[in-house]
C-alpha positions in Angstrom: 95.6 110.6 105.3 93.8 110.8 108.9 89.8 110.4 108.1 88.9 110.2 111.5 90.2 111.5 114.7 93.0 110.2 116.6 90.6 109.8 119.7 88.1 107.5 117.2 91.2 105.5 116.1 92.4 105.2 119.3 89.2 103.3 120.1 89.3 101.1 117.0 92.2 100.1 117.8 91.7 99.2 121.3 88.6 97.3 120.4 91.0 95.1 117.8 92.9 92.3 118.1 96.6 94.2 119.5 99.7 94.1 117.0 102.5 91.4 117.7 105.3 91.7 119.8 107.2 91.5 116.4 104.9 94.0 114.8 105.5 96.4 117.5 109.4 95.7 117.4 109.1 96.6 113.1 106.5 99.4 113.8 109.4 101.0 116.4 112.3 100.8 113.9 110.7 101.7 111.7 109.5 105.2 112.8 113.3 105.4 114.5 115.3 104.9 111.3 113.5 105.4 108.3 112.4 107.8 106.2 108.4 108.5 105.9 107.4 106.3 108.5 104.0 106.7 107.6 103.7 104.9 104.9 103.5 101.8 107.1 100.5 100.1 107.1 100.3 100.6 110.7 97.9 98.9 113.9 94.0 99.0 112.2 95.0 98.2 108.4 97.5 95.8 109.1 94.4 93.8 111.4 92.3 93.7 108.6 94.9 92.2 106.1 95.8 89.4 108.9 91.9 88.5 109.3 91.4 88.5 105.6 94.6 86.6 104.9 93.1 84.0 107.7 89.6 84.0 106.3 90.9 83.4 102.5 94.0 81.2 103.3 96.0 81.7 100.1 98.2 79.3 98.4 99.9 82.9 96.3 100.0 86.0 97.6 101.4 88.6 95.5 102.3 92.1 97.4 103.6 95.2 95.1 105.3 97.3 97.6 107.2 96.1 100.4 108.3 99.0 102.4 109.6 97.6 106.1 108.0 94.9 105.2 105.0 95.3 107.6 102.4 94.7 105.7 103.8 91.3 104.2 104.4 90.0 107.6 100.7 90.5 108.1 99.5 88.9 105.2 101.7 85.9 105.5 99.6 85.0 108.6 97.1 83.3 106.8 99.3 81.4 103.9 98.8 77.5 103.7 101.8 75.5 104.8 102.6 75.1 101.3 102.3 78.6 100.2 104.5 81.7 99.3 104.3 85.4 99.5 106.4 87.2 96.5 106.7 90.8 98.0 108.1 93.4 95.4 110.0 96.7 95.7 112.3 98.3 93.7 114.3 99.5 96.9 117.1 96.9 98.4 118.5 99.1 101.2 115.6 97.7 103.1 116.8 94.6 102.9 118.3 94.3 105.9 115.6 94.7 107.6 113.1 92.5 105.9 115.5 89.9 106.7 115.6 90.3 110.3 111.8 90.9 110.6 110.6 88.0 107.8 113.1 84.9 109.9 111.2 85.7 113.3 107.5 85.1 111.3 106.2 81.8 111.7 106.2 81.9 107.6 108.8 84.1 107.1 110.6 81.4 105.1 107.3 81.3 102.6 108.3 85.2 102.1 109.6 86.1 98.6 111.6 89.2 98.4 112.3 90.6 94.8 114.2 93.9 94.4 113.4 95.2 91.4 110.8 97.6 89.5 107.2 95.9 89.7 107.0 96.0 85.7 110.4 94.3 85.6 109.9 92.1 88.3 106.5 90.7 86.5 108.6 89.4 83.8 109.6 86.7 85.9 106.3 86.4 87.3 103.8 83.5 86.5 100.0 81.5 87.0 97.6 83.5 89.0 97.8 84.7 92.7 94.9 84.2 95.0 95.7 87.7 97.5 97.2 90.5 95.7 97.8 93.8 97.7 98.6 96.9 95.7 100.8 99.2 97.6 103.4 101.1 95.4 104.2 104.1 93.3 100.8 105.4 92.5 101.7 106.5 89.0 102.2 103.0 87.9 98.4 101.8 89.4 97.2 101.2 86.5 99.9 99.0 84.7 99.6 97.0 88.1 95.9 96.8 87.6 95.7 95.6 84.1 98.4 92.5 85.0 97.0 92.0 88.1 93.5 90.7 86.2 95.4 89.1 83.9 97.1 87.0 86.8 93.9 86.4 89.0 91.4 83.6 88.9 87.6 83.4 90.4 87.6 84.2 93.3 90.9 86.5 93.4 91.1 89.1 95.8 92.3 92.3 95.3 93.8 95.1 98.0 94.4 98.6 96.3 95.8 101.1 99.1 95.8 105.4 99.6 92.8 105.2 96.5 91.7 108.0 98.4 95.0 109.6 98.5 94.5 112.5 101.3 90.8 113.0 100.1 92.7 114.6 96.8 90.6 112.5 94.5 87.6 114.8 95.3 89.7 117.7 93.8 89.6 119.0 90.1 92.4 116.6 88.7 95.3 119.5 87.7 97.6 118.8 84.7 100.8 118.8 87.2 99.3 116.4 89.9 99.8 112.9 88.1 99.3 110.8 91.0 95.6 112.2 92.0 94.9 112.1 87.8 95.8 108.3 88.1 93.9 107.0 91.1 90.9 109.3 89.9 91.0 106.9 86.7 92.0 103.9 88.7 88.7 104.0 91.0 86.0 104.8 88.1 87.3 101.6 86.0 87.6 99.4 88.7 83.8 100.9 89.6 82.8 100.2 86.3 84.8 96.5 85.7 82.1 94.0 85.7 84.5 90.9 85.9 84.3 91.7 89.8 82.7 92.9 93.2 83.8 96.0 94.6 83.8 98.1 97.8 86.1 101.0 98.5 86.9 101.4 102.1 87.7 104.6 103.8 90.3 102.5 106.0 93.3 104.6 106.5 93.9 106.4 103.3 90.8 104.6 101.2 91.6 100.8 100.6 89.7 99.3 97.5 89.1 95.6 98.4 87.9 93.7 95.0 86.6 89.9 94.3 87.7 88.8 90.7 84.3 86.9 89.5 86.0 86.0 86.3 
């Protein structure tokens, strides 16, 4: 997952805006109680989805993931008074957590938690979001994809994470590695969709950042 070397990052990360005291506090337990630590956003990415958040000011952000909850917390710092932030994941023993973390965030009561598989949790889902991050079981991307354009507006923007997946989508896809097969396929249709802008980012483990033009 590491593109660069820890010394680089160090430096980036010194030279960006510093994590919350809250962050820090979530970024702590986290790495002291639960399992894969890692796949929290962490210091640099979670930077850029607070500026971007800012710059865009959502009304709906839609987050497919939720992990510690992290990442949401970030992207909640931009939502209008108004707003809300529906965070999915199919995990509830996390719960406990988001709730103590979400309630100490100046928006935490604009957060939306929603235990339950993403495809079943879109049932309930309606209208179009104007931030979606994409941050979940890689297998499903593309289902998340597809309704994800189908819920966004001109002027949607769109975070896909780990579409570089350890560098593994350089690699031959192999008929037992779903996951690589997936975000191979994931990254040449999104390259290809002309209904937006793309760039892909080599921001922790490849973030593709997307502008619906629809």
């Amino acid at each position: 997952m590491d593109f660069i070397s820890s010394t680089l990052l160090d430096y980036c990360e010194k030279h960006s805006d510093d994590e919350s005291d809250l962050l820090k506090a979530l970024s702590a337990e986290t790495w002291q109680k639960v399992i894969n630590p890692r796949m929290l956003s962490g210091h640099l990415q979670g930077r850029f989805l607070s500026l971007l958040s800012q710059l865009i000011q959502p009304k709906r952000i839609l987050e497919i993931g939720t992990f510690t909850g992290y990442s949401a917390l970030c992207l909640a710092d931009g939502l209008q008074e108004d707003g809300e932030l529906i965070t999915i994941d199919e995990n509830d023993e996390l719960s406990w957590l988001h709730v103590k973390y979400f309630l100490q965030h100046k928006n935490g009561s604009q957060i939306k938690p929603i235990y339950k598989a993403a495809l079943n949790a879109f049932e309930d889902l309606d209208g179009t979001f104007d931030l979606v991050f994409i941050d979940a079981d890689k297998r499903n991307y593309l289902h998340y994809w597809n309704w994800t354009m189908e819920h966004a507006h001109a002027g949607t923007v769109i975070l896909i994470d780990n579409v570089l997946w350890s560098g593994k989508v350089l690699e031959p896809a192999v008929e037992k590695d779903f996951d690589t097969q997936v975000l191979q396929e994931l990254n040449d249709l999104v390259a290809k969709d002309s209904r937006c802008e793309k760039v892909l980012l080599p921001l922790r483990d490849g973030l593709m950042m997307i502008r619906v033009k629809k």
